[in-house]
BAVO-674250 format. One record per residue (C-alpha): residue number from 1; residue in three letters; x, y, z. Coordinates in steps of 0.25 Angstrom, whole numbers. Layout:
N
<pt seq="NUM" type="ALA" px="X" py="Y" pz="Z"/>
...
//
This chain:
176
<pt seq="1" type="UNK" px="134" py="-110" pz="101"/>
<pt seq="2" type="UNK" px="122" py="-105" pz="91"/>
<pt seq="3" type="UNK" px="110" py="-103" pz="98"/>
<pt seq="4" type="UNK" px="99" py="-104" pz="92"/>
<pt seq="5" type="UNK" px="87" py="-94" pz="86"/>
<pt seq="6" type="UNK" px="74" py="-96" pz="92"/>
<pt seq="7" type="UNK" px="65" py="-98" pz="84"/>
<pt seq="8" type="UNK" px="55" py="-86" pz="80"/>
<pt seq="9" type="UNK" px="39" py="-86" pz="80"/>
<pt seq="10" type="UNK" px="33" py="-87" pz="68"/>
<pt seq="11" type="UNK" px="36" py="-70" pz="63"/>
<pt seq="12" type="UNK" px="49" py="-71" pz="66"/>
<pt seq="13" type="UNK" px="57" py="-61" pz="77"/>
<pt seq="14" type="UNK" px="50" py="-49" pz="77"/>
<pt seq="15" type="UNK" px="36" py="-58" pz="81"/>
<pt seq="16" type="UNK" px="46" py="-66" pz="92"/>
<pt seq="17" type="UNK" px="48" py="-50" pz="97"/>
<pt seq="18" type="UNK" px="33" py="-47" pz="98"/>
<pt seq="19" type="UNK" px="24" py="-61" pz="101"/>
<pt seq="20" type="UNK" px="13" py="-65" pz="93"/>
<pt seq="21" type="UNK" px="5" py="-60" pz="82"/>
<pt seq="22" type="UNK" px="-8" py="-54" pz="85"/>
<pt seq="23" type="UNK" px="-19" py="-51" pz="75"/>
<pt seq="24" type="UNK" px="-23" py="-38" pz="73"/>
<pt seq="25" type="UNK" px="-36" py="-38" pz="85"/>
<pt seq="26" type="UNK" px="-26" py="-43" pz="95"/>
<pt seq="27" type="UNK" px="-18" py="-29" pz="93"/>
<pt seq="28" type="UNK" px="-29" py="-21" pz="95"/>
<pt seq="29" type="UNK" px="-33" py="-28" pz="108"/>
<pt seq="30" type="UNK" px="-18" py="-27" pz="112"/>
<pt seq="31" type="UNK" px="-12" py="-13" pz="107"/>
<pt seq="32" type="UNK" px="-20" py="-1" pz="111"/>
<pt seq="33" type="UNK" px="-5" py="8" pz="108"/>
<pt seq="34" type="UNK" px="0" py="18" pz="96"/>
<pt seq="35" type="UNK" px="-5" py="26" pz="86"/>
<pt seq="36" type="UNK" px="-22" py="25" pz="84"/>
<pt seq="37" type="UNK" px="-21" py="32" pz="72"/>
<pt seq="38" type="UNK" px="-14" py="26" pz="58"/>
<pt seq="39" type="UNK" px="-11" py="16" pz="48"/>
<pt seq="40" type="UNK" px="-1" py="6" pz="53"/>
<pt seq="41" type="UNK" px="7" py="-4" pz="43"/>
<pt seq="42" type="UNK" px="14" py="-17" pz="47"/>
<pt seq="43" type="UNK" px="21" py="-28" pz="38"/>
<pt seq="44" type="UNK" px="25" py="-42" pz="45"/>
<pt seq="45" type="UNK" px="33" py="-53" pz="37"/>
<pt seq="46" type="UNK" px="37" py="-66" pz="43"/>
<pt seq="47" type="UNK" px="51" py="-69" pz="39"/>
<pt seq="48" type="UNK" px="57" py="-58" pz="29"/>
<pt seq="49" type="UNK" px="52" py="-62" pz="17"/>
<pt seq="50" type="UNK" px="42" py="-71" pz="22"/>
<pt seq="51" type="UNK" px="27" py="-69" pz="23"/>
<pt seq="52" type="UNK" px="21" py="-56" pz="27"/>
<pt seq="53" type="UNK" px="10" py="-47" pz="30"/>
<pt seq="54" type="UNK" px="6" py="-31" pz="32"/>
<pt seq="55" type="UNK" px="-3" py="-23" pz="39"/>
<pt seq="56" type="UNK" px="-10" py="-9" pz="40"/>
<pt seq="57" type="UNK" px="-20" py="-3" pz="47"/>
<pt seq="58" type="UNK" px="-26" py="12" pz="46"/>
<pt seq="59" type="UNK" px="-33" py="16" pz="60"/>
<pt seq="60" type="UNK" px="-39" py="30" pz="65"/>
<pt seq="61" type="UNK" px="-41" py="32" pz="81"/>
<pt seq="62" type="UNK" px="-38" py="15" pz="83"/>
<pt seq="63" type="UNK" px="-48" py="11" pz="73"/>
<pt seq="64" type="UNK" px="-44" py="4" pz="60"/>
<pt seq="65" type="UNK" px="-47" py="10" pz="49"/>
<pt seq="66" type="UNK" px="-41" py="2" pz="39"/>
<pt seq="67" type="UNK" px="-33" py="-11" pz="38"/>
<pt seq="68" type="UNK" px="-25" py="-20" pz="28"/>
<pt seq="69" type="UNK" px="-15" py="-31" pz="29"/>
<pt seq="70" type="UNK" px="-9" py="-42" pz="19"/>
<pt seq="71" type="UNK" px="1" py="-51" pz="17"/>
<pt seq="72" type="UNK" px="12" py="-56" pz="10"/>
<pt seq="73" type="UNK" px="18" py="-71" pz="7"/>
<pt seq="74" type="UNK" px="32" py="-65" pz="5"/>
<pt seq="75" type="UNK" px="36" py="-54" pz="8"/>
<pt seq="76" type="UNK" px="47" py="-46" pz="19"/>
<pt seq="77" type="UNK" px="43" py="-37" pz="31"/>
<pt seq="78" type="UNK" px="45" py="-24" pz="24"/>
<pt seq="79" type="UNK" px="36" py="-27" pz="12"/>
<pt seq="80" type="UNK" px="27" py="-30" pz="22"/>
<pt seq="81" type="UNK" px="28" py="-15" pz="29"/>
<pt seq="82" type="UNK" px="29" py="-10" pz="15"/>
<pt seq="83" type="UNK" px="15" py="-15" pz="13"/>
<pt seq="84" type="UNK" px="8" py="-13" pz="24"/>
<pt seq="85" type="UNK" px="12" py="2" pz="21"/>
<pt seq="86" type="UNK" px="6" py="3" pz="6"/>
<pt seq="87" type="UNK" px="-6" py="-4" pz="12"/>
<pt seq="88" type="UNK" px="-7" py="6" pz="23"/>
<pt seq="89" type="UNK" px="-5" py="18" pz="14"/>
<pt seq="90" type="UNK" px="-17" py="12" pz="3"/>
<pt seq="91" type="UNK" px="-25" py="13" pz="16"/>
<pt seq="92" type="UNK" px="-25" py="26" pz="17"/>
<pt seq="93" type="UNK" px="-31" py="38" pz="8"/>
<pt seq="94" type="UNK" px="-21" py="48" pz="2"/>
<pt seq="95" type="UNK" px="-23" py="59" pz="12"/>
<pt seq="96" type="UNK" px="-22" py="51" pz="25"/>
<pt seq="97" type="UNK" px="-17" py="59" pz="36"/>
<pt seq="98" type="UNK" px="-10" py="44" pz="44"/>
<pt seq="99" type="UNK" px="1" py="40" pz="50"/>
<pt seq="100" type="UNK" px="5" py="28" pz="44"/>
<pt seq="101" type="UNK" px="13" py="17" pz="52"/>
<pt seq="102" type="UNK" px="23" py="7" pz="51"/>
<pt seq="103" type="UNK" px="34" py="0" pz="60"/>
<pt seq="104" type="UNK" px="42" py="-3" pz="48"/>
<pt seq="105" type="UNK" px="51" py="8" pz="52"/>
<pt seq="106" type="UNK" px="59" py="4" pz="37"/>
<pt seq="107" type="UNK" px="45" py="7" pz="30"/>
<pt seq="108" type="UNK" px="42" py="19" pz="35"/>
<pt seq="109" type="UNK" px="57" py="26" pz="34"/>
<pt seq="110" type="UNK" px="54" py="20" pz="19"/>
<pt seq="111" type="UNK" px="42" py="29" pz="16"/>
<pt seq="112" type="UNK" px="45" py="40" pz="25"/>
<pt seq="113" type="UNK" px="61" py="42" pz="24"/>
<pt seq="114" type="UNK" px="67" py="35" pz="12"/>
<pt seq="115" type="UNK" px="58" py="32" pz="0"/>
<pt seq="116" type="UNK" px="58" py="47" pz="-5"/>
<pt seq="117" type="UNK" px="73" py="45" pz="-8"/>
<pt seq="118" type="UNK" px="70" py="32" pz="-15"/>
<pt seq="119" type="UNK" px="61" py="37" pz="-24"/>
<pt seq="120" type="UNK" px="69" py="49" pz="-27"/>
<pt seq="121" type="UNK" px="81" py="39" pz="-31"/>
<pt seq="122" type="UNK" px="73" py="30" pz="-40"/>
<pt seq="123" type="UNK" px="70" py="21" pz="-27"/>
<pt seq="124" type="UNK" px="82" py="18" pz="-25"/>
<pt seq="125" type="UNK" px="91" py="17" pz="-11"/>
<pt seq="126" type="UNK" px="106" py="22" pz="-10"/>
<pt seq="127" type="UNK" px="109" py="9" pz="-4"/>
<pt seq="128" type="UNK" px="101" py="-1" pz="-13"/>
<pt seq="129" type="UNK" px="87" py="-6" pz="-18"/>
<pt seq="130" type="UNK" px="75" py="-1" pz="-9"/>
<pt seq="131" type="UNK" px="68" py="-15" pz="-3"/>
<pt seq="132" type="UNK" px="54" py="-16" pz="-8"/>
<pt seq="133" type="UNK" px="54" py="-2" pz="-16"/>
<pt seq="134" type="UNK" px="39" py="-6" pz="-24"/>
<pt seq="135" type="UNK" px="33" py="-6" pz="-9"/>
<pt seq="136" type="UNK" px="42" py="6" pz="-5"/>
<pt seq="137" type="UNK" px="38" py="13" pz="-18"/>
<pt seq="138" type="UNK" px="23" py="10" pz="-14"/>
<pt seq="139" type="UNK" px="22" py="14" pz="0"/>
<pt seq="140" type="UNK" px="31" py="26" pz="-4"/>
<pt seq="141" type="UNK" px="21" py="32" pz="-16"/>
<pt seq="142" type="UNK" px="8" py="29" pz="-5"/>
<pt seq="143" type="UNK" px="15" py="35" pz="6"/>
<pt seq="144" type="UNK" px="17" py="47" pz="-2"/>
<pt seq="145" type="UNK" px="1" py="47" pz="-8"/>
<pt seq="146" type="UNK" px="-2" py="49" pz="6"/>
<pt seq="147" type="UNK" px="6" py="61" pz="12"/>
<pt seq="148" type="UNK" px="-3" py="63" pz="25"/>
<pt seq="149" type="UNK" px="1" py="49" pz="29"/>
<pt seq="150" type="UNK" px="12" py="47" pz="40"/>
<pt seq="151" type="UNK" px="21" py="36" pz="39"/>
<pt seq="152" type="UNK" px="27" py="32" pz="52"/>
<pt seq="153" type="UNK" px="35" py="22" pz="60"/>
<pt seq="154" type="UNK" px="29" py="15" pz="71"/>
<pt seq="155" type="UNK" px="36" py="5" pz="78"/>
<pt seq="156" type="UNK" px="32" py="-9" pz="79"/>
<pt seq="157" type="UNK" px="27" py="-18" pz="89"/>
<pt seq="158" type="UNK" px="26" py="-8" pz="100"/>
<pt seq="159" type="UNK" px="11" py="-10" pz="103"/>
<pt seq="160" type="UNK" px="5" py="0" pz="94"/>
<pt seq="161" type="UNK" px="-8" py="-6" pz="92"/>
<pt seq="162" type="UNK" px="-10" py="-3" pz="76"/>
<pt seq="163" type="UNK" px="6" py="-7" pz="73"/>
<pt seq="164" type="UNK" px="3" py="-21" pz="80"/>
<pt seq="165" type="UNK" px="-12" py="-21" pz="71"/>
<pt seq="166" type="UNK" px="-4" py="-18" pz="58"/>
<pt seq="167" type="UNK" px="8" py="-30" pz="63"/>
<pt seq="168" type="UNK" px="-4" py="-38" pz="66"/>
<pt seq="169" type="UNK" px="-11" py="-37" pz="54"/>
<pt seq="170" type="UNK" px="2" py="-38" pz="46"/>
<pt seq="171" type="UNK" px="6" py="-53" pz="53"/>
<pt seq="172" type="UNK" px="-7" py="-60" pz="49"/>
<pt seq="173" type="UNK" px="-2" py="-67" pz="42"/>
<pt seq="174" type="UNK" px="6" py="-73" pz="51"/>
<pt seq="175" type="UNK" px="-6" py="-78" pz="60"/>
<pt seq="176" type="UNK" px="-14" py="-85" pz="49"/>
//
């Protein structure tokens, strides 16, 4: 006998594994952990393509410096980290000393481990096509225009107070 899938809340499994979606002031009432210090991206999709949203936010000593978010009707989750990272980069001046975070651990072994080799083979992968190489190509040139900026993994949903901001702030559009 087939049993049966329960059904999911509306943002699929990875919201049934971590409860509701809080805006961004909730967060900063409820996570006081992680680093103080940074720029910290996130990208949300609801279904994969579906719609989707992305977030950044540049703080100093737990105090926002600088914020942006955005959305888009069709899109994929990792177009969405992608995006939050270009935005996070034009954030910042050219000689930022920062650590820039994401918990897309894909994105960041992109930028930081395989895009060089790409882009000294014509952009090309031994094994095939690179997935969403204009966006990789972007985040890659910014990445390199600032060389004092870190780019690091930091993982998800584990109560860092700016992580949860950024997935906040990135899921609005799921509570309008």
């Amino acid at each position: 006998m087939r049993r049966r899938r329960r059904a999911l809340p509306r943002g699929g499994l990875a919201l049934a594994n971590r409860g509701p979606l809080l805006t961004p002031e909730e967060v900063l009432e409820r996570f006081h952990d992680g680093p103080k210090s940074g720029v910290f991206t996130d990208g949300s999709c609801e279904g994969n393509p579906g719609p989707g949203g992305w977030g950044t936010v540049w703080v100093e000593d737990d105090r926002v410096r600088a914020e942006r978010s955005g959305t888009d009707p069709a899109t994929t989750n990792n177009r969405m980290e992608l995006r939050a990272l270009i935005e996070a980069y034009k954030l910042l001046p050219p000689d930022a000393e920062v650590t820039v975070y994401s918990d897309s651990e894909l994105c960041v072994k992109t930028i930081n481990e395989w895009a060089a080799g790409w882009e000294a083979r014509g952009w090309r992968r031994k094994t095939g096509p690179i997935a969403n190489l204009e966006l990789v190509k972007e985040l890659y040139a910014l990445a390199r225009a600032h060389p004092r900026a870190r780019l690091r993994w930091i993982r998800a949903h584990d109560g860092s107070r700016w992580n949860e901001y950024v997935d906040a702030l990135a899921n609005a559009f799921m509570r309008r």
